[in-house]
N, C-alpha and C positions, 0 to 999 in steps of 0.2 A: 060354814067353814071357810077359812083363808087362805090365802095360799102360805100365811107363814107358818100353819099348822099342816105343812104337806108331811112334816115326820111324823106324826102320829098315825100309825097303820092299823089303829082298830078300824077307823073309821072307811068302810070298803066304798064308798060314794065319791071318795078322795079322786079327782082328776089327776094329781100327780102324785101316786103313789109309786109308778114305775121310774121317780126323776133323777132317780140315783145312775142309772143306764146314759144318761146323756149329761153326768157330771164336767167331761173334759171335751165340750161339743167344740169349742173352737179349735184344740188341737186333732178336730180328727181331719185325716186326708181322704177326700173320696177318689177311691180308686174306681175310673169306668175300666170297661173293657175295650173301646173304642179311643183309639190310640190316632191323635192327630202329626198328620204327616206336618215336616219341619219346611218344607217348599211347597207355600200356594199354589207355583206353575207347576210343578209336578201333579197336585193331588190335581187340577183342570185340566192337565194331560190325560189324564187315567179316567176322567168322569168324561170327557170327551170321544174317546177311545171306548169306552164302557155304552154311550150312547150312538155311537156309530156303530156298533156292533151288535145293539140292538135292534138299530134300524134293518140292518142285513138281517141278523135274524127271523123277523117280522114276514120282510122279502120272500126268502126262504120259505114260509110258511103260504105266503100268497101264489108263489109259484106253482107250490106246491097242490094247490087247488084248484089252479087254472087246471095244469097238467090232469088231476082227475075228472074237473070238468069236460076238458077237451076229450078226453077218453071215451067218457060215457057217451056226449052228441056225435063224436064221431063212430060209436057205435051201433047207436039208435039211426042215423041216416047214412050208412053204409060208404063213409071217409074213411080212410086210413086216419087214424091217431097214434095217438103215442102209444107204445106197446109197457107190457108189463115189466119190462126191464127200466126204461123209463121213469113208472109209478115208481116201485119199489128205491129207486135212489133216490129220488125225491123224499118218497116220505123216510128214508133211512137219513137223507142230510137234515129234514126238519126235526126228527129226534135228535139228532146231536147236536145241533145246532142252537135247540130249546134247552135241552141239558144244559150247555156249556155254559149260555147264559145267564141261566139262572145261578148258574154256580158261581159266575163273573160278578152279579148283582149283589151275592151275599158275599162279596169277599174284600179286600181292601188290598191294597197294593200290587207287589208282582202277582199274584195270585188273581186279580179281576185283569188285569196285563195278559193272563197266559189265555182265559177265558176268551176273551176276546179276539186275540189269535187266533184258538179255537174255532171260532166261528168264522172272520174271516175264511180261513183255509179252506173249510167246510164250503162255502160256499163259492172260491173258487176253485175247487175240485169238480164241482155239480158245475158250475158255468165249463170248463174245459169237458167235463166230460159228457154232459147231457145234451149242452146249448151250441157250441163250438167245435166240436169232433164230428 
């Protein structure tokens, strides 16, 4: 068969039996969902911001483990460590902190903006309140 015999539909082996579906293929517009921002420096602002606030993030999560670690050696060898007020803000700033970001990663404009804020904040709340007071 040929392809100039694509209109005849007995023939089920037909490669382009369905070619009536992409009859007006030039005019069609693809629509993404992914919407390109109108200023470059803007959108390197916000990927920039999105990548420092991962970095904290990360922090966040290290500290976070120091601080458990310090706990247990200071408790196996009879130190003072950090107490369980301590642990507990820690790992309540690295849950929100993981949150925010993730939410900053999948979002795209003000919205990865707020995220990152988010994080920020978070973690100087935890440095004023754990590390500095």
């Amino acid at each position: 068969m040929t392809y100039d015999d694509r209109n005849d539909r007995n023939d089920r082996n037909d490669r382009y039996e369905d070619d009536y579906q992409y009859q007006d293929y030039q005019d069609y517009q693809y629509e993404d969902d992914y919407d390109y921002p109108a200023d470059k420096r803007q959108w390197l602002l916000v990927r920039a911001l999105r990548a420092l606030s991962g970095t904290v993030a990360a922090g966040i999560v290290v500290l976070t483990l120091v601080i458990i670690g310090s706990a247990y050696l200071g408790g196996n060898r009879g130190f003072p460590g950090p107490g369980t007020t301590s642990i507990a803000a820690h790992i309540a700033a690295s849950v929100v902190a993981l949150a925010a970001q993730i939410w900053c990663d999948r979002r795209r404009g003000i919205a990865a903006v707020a995220g990152s804020v988010v994080v920020l904040v978070v973690a100087g709340l935890l440095l004023v309140t754990q590390w500095w007071g």
